[in-house]
C-alpha positions as CSV (number, residue, x, y, z in Angstrom):
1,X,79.1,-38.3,-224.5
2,X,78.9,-36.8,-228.1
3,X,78.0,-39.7,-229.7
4,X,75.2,-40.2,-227.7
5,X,73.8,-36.6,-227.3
6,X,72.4,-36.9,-230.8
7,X,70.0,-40.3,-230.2
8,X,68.3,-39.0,-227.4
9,X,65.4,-37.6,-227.6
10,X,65.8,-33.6,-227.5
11,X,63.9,-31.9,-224.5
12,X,61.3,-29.3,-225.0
13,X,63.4,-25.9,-223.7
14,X,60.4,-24.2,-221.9
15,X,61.7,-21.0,-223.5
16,X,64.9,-19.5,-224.9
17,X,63.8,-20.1,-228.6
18,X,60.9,-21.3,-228.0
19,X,59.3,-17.8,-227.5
20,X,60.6,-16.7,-231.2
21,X,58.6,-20.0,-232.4
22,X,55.8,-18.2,-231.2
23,X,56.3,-15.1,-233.0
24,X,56.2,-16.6,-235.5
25,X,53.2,-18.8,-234.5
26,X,51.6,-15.1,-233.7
27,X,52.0,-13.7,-237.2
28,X,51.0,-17.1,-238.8
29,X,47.9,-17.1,-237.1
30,X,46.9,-13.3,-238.0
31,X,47.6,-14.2,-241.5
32,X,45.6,-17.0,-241.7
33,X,42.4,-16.9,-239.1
34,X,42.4,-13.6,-238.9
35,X,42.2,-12.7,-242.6
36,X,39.7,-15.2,-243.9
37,X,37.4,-13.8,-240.9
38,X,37.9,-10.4,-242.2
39,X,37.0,-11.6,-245.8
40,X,33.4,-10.4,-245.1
41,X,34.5,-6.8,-245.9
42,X,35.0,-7.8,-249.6
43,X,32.0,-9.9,-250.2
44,X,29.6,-7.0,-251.7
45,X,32.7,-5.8,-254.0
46,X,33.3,-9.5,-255.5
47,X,29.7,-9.7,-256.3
48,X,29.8,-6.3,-258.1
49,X,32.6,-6.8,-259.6
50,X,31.8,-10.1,-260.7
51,X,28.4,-9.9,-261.5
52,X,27.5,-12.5,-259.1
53,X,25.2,-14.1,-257.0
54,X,25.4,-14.2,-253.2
55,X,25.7,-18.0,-253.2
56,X,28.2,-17.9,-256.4
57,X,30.3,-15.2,-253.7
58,X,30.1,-16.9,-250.7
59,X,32.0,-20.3,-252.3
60,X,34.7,-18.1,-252.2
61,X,35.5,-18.2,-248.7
62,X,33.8,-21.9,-248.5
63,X,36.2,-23.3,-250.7
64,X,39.3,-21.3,-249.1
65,X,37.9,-22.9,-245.1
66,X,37.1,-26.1,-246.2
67,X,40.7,-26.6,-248.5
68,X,42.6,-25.4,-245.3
69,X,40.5,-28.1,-243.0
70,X,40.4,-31.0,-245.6
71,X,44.4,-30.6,-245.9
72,X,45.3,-29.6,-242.4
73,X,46.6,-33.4,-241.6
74,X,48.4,-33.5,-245.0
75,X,50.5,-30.2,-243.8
76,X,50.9,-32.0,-240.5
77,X,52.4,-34.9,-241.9
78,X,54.5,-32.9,-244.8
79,X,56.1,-30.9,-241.7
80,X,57.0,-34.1,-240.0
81,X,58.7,-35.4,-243.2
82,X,60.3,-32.3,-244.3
83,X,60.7,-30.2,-241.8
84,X,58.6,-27.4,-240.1
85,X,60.4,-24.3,-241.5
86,X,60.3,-25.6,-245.3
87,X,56.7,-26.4,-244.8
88,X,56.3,-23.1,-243.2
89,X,57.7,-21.3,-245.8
90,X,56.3,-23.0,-248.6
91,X,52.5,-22.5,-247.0
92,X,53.3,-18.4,-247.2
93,X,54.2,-18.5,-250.7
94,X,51.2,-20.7,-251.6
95,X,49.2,-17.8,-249.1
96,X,50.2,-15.2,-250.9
97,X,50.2,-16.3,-254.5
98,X,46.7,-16.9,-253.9
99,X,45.6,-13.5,-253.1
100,X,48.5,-12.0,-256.1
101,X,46.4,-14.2,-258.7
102,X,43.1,-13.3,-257.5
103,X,44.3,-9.4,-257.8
104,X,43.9,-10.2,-261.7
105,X,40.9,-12.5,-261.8
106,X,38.3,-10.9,-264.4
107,X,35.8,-14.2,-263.5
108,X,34.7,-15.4,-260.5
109,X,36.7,-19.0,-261.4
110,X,39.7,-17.3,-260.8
111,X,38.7,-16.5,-257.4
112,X,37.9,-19.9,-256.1
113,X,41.3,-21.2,-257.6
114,X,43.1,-18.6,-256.2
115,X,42.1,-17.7,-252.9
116,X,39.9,-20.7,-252.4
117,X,42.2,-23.7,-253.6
118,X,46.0,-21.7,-253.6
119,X,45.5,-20.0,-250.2
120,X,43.6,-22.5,-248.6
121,X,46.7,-24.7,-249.5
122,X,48.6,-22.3,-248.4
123,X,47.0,-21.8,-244.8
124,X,47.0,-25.4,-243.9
125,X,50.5,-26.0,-244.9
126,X,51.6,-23.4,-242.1
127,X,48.2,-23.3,-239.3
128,X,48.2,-26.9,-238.6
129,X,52.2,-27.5,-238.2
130,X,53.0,-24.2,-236.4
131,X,50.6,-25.3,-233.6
132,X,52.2,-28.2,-233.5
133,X,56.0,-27.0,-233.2
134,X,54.5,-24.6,-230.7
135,X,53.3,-27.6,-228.6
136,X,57.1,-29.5,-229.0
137,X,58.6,-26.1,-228.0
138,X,56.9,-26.3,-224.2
139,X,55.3,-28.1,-221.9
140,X,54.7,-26.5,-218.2
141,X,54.3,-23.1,-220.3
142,X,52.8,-24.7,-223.3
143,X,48.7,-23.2,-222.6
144,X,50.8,-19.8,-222.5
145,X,52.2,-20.3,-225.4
146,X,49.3,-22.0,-227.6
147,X,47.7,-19.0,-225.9
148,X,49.8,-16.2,-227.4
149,X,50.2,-17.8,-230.6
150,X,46.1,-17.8,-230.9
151,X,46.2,-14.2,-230.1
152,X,47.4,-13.0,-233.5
153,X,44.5,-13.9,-235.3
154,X,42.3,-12.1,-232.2
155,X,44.4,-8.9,-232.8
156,X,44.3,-9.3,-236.3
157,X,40.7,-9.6,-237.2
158,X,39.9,-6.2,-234.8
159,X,42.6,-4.2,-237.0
160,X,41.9,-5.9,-240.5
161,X,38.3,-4.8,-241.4
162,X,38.8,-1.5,-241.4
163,X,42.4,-1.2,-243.0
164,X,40.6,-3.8,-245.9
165,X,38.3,-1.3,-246.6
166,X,40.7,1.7,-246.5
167,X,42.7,-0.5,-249.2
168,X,39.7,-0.9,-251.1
169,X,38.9,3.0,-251.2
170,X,42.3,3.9,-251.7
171,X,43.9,1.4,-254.2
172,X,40.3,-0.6,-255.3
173,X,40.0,-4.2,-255.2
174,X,42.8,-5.4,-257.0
175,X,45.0,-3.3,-255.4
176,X,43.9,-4.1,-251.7
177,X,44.3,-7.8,-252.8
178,X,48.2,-7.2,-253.8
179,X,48.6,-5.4,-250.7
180,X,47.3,-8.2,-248.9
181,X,49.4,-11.1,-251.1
182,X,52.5,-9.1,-250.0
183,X,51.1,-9.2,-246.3
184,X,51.2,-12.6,-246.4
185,X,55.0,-12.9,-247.1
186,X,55.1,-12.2,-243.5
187,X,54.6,-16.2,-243.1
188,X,58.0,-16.9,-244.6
189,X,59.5,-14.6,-242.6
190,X,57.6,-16.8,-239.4
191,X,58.8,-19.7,-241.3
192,X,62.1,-19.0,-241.3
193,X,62.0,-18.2,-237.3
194,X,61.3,-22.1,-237.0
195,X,64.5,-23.9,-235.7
196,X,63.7,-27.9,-235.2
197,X,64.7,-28.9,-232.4
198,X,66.8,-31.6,-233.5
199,X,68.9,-28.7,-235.7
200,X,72.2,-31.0,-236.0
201,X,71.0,-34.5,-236.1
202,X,71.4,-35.4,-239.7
203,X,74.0,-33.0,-240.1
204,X,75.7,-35.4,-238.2
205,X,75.2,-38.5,-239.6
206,X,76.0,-37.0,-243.1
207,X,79.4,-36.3,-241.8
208,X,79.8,-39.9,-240.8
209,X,80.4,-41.5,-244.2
210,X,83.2,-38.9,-245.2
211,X,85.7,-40.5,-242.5
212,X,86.9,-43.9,-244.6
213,X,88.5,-41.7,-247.4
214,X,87.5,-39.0,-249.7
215,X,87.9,-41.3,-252.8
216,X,85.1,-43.3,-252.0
217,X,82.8,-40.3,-253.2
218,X,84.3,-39.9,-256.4
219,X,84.4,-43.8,-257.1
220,X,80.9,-43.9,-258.8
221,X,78.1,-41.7,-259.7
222,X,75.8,-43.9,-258.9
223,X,75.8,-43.7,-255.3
224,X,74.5,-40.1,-255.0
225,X,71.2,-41.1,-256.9
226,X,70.5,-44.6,-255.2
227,X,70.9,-42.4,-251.6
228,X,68.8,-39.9,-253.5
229,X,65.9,-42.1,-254.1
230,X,66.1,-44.1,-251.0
231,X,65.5,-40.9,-249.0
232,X,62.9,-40.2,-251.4
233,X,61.0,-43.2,-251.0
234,X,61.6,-43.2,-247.3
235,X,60.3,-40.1,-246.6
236,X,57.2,-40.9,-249.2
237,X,56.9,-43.8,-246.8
238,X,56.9,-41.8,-243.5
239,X,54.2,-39.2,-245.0
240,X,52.1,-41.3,-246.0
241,X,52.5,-43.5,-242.3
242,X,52.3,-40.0,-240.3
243,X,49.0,-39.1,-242.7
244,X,46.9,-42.3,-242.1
245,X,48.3,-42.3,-238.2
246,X,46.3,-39.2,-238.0
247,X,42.8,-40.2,-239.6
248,X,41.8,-43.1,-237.1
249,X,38.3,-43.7,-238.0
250,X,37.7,-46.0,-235.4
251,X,37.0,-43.2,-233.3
252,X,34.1,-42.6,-234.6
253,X,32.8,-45.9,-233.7
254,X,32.2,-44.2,-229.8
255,X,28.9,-43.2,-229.3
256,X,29.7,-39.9,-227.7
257,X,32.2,-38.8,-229.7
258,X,30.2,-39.4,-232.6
259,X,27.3,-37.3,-231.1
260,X,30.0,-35.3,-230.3
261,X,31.1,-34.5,-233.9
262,X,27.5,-34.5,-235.2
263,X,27.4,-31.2,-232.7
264,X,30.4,-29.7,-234.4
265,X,29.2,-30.3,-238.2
266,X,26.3,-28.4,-237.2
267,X,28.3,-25.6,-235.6
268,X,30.5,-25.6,-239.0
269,X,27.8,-25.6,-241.2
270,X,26.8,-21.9,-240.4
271,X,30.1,-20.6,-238.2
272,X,31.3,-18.1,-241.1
273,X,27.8,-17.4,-242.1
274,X,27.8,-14.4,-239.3
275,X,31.1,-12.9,-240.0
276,X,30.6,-13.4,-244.0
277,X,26.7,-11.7,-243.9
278,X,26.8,-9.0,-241.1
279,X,28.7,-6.5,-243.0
280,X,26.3,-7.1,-246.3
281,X,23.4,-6.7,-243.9
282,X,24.5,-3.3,-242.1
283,X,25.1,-2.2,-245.7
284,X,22.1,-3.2,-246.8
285,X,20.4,-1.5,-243.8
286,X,22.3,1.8,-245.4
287,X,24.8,2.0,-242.8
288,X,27.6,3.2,-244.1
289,X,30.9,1.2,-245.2
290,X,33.6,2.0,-242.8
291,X,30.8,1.5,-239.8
292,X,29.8,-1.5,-241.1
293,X,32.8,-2.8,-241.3
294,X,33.7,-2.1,-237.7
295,X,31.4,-4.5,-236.5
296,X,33.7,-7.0,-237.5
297,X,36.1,-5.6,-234.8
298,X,33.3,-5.4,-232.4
299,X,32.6,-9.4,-232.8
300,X,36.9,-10.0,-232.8
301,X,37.3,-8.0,-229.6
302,X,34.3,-10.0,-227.7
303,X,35.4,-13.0,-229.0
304,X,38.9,-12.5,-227.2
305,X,37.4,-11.0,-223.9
306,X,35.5,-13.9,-223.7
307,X,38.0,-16.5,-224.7
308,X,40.4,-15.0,-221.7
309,X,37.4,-15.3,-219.5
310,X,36.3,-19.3,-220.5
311,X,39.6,-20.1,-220.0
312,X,39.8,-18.2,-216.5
313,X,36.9,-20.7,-215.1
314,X,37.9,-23.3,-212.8
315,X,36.3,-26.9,-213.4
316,X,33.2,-27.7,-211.9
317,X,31.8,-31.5,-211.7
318,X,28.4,-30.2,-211.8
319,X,28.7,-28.2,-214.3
320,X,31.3,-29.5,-216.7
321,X,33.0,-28.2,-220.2
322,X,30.5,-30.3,-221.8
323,X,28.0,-28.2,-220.4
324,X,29.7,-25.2,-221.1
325,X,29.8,-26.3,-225.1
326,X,26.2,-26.8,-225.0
327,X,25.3,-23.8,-223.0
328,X,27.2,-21.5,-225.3
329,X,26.1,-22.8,-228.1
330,X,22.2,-22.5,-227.4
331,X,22.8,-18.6,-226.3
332,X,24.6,-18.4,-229.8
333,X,21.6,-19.8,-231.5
334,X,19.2,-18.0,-229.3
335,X,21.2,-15.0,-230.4
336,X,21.7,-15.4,-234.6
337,X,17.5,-15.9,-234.4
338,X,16.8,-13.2,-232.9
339,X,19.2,-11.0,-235.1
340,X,16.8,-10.0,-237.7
341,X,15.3,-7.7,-234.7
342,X,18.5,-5.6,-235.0
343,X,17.9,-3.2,-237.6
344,X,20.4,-0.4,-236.4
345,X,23.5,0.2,-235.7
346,X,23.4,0.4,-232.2
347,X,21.6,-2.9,-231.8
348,X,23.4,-4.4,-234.6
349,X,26.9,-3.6,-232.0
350,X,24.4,-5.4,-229.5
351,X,24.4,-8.3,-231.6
352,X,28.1,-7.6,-232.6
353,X,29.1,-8.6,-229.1
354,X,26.5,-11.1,-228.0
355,X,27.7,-13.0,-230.9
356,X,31.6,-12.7,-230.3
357,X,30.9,-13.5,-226.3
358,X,29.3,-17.2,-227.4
359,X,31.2,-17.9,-230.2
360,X,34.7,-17.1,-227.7
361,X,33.2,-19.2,-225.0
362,X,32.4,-22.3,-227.4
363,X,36.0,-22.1,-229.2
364,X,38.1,-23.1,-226.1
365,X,35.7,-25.4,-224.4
366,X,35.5,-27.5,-228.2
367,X,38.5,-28.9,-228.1
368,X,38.9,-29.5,-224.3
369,X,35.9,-31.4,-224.8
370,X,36.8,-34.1,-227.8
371,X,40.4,-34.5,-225.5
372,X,38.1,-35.6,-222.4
373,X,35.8,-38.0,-224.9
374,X,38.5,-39.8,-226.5
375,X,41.8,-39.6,-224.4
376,X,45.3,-37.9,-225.0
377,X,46.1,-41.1,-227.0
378,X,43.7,-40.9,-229.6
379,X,42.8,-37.0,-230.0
380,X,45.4,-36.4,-233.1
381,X,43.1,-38.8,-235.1
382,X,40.2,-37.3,-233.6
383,X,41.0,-33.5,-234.4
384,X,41.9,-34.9,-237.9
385,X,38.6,-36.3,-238.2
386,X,37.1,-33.0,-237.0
387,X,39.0,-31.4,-239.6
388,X,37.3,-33.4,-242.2
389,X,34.6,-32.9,-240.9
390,X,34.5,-29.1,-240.7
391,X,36.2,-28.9,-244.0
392,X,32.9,-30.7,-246.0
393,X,30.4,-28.5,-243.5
394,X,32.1,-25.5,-244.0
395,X,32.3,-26.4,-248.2
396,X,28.5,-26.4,-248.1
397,X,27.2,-23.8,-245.2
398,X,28.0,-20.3,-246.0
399,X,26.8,-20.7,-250.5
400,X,23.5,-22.7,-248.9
401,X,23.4,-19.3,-246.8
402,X,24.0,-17.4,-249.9
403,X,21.2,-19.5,-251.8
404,X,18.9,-18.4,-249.0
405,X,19.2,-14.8,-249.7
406,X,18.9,-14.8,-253.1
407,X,15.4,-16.7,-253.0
408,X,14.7,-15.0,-250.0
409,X,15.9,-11.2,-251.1
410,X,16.7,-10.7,-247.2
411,X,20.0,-11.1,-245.2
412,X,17.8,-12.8,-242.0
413,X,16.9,-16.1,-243.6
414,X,20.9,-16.9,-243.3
415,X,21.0,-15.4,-239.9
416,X,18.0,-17.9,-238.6
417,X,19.7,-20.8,-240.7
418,X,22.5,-20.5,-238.9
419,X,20.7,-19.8,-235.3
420,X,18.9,-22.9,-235.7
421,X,22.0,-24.9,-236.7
422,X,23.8,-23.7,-233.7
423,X,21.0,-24.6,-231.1
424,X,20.5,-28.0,-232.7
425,X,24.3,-28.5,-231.9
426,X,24.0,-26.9,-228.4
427,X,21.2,-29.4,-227.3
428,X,22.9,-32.3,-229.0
429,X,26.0,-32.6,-225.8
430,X,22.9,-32.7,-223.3
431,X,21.3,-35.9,-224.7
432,X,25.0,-37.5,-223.4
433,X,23.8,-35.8,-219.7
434,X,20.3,-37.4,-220.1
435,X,22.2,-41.1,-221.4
436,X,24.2,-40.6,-217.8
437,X,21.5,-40.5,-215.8
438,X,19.5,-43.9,-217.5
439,X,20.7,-46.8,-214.8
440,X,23.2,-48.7,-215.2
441,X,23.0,-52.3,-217.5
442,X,25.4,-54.9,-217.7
443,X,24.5,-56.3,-220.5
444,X,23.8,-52.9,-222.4
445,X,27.6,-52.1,-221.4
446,X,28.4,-56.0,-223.5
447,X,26.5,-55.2,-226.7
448,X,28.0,-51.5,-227.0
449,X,31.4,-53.0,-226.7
450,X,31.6,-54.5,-230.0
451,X,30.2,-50.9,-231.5
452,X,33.3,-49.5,-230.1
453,X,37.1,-49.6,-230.2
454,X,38.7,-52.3,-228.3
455,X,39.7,-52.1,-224.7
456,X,41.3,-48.3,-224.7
457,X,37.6,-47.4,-226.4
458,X,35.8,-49.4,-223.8
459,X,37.2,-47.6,-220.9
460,X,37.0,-43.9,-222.7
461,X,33.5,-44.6,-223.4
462,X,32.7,-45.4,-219.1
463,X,34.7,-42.2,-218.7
464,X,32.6,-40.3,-221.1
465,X,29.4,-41.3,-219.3
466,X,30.5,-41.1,-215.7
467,X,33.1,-38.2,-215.1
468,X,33.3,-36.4,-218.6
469,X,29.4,-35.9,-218.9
């Protein structure tokens, strides 16, 4: 019975430990998502104190989202190899050496390699794997506990802007960017909350050797260093298998997913052009800093209410998530282009909210979406291909933003660039709707199946057209 305890597959607990993996999913996800959507309260100071343009500023946070995408399936892959807790742990460090660096940057280069290269190392070394430890941890609870774990970055990015720019007053910028590098230690405290749930496997089979004799250690030398580098090389082997298991790009050969991901380039081409710009803009409108800042709390705290609420609405075949994606996505365009209207502070709260209720009711309905296109099987390679994908749209969208304003002298060219990107990715799911309703051809369903992944790809592709859309 003991010997065979260890070679079965271990059973996700539904609790007991599980909820402490999601503490420390909750403070992983307020350090990460929650601070880089709070970096808009420091964009004016890094271009005074820099001397910078508004495109040279806004690479800053560029390079830190798209790092964290491009590298998200690397820290995925390193935690199955390693372990979660090292990975963990070592993604906090990373965090917060980023931020400790930048606190003595004197050139704007020091910025982008430390809080845009280090910390965006950092934050996909610890996002990507403690969602996915979360997700071994349960299964009949597991949208409870993805759920809670989400919630720290909500919480987070209400309480942050305003305590950034208390730091900033109180202790100046290199101070508040110390304070926060210490903050982010709080990751390898989550780290360490991380127990695998195969805790005594190889424990076990280490001890199994050491039965024959003791003297067969002290024998040779040798043997420790030729075990040494076979482990090495094994678990080279076994990162580099998980990493290229995740980025199936034959996915991409469906027609609907590829529509699909078209839609959510555009939507990451100008997604942290709002947060980034709308305090800027309120200053720039001489509101002053501590209300400007709180409109970044405004947009957090709709964004939650209306996460809770998408995620409250029952399915509907008429109108599906699909539907939902596109429809929230045209309101947030509709919304961003008519933002240069909002010249106060009472309708820039207006804005605030109306911008925090889309952008919550697009989030959850994303991914539910690219799981229905492409199946259970396949949506690790597909979310790693949307990773990529957000990582190169998100390198480029918010300095092109920055360009815009600095040829432009005004804060609502970016506001209209990313409106019209948003409602060009909203309309994009209901050409799928339109493709559904064109009659059905045999031999149109023959010369797409080439185009497409075999058999598995065949079927998803049906299912897109006649249930998912």
């Amino acid at each position: 019975m003991t010997n065979s305890s260890p070679q079965s597959p271990p059973q996700p607990p539904d609790g007991g430990w599980g909820w402490m993996v999601v503490v420390g999913g909750f403070i992983v996800s307020g350090c990460t998502a929650g601070i880089f959507r709070s970096l808009g309260v420091f964009f004016l100071p890094f271009s005074r104190q820099f001397q910078a343009t508004s495109s040279e500023t806004a690479w800053v946070t560029s390079i830190l989202m798209s790092v964290m995408f491009f590298l998200s399936p690397v820290g995925t892959a390193l935690a199955s190899t390693i372990g979660f807790r090292p990975t963990i742990m070592i993604g906090g460090v990373l965090s917060a050496a980023g931020y400790i660096i930048s606190g003595f940057a004197t050139q704007m280069f020091h910025l982008y390699l430390g809080i845009g290269c280090l910390t965006g190392l950092g934050y996909a070394l610890t996002l990507s794997p403690i969602m996915a430890i979360v997700g071994q941890y349960f299964t009949k609870r597991r949208a409870m506990a993805n759920s809670l774990t989400m919630l720290g970055s909500s919480i987070t990015s209400m309480s942050f802007p305003p305590l950034f720019q208390f730091l900033m007053d109180e202790y100046g910028l290199k101070g508040a960017l110390l304070i926060i590098g210490g903050f982010m230690l709080n990751m390898v405290v989550a780290g360490a909350l991380i127990r695998p749930l195969e805790a005594f496997k190889d424990k076990k089979v280490q001890n199994g050797p050491k039965k024959p004799g003791d003297n067969e250690l002290d024998d040779s030398e040798v043997v420790p260093e030729t075990v040494t580098t076979k482990k090495c090389s094994a678990a080279a082997m076994n990162f580099l298998k998980t990493f290229w298991a995740q980025m199936d790009f034959k996915v991409i050969r469906i027609p609907a997913v590829a529509l699909f991901l078209t839609s959510l380039f555009l939507v990451s081409f100008g997604v942290i052009v709002p947060p980034l710009y709308i305090v800027p803009r309120a200053k720039s409108l001489q509101i002053e800093d501590y209300t400007a800042a709180s409109l970044l709390s405004v947009i957090s705290i709709a964004d939650m209410v209306s996460r809770l609420a998408v995620g409250a609405i029952p399915e509907n075949q008429k109108f599906g998530r699909l539907d939902q994606y596109g429809l929230s996505l045209c309101l947030l365009g509709i919304t961003n282009l008519l933002s240069p209207l909002a010249k106060t502070y009472p309708a820039l709260v207006a804005y605030a909210i109306a911008q925090g209720v889309f952008y919550g009711a697009f989030v959850p309905t994303s991914l539910t979406c690219l799981a229905e296109l492409v199946g259970p099987k396949r949506l690790p390679s597909a979310i790693g291909i949307l990773m990529s994908i957000q990582g190169f749209a998100s390198l480029s969208g918010p300095p092109f933003a920055g360009w815009l304003f600095d040829k432009t002298k005004s804060y609502d060219a970016t506001f209209i660039q990313a409106g019209a990107g948003f409602l060009l990715a909203g309309l994009l799911p209901f050409l799928l709707r339109l493709r559904k309703k064109q009659p059905a051809d045999t031999t149109e369903e023959q010369t797409d199946t080439p185009h497409t992944v075999k058999g598995e790809t065949d079927i998803l592709l049906v299912s897109a057209r006649e249930s998912t859309v």
